[in-house]
C-alpha positions in Angstrom: 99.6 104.4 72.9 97.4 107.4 73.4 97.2 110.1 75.2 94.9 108.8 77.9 97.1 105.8 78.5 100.3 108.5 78.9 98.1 110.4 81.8 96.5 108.1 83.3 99.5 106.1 83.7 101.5 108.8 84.9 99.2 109.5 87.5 98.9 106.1 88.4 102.8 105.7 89.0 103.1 109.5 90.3 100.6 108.6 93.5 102.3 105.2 94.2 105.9 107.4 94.5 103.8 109.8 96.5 102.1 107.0 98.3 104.8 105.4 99.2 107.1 108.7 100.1 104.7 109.2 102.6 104.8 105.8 104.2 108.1 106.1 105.5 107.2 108.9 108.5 106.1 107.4 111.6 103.4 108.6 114.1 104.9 110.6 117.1 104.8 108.6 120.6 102.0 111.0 121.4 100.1 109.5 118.7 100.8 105.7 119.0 100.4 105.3 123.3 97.2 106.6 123.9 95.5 105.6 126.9 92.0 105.0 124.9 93.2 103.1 122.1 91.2 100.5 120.1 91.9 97.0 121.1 92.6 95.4 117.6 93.3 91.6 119.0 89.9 90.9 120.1 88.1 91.2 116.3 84.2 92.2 116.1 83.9 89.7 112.8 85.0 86.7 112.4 87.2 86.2 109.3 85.2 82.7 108.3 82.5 84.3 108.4 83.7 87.6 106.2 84.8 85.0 103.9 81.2 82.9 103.4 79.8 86.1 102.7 82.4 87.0 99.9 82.0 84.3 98.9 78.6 83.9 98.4 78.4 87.5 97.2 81.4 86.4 94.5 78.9 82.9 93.6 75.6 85.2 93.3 77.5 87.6 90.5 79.3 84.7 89.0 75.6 83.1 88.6 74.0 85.8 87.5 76.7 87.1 85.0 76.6 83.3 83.4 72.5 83.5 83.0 73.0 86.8 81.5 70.9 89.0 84.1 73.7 91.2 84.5 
């Protein structure tokens, strides 16, 4: 194990302590019932449609990876 594994690592674990430290504070009631809040139930993509594209965009690297045009 060298030394970049021993940083990099530590880092790695150091932000998701950080991370989630930080995750358990709430927003204030100021925050959270706002009168102009964004209406998340009605959802400007469709997720069939995020999913053909990922899709396709997963099938056009896979294709191009296994012709070698990478």
């Amino acid at each position: 194990m060298d030394l970049n594994t021993i940083f990099f690592g530590g880092l790695a674990i150091a932000s998701l302590a950080i991370f989630f430290y930080l995750g358990k504070f709430k927003a204030s009631k100021k925050q959270t019932d706002r009168d102009d809040r964004i209406s998340w139930s009605k959802g400007a993509f469709n997720y069939r449609s995020c999913l053909t594209i990922a899709l396709g965009i997963f099938l056009l690297f896979f294709f191009l990876s296994y012709l070698g045009l990478s």
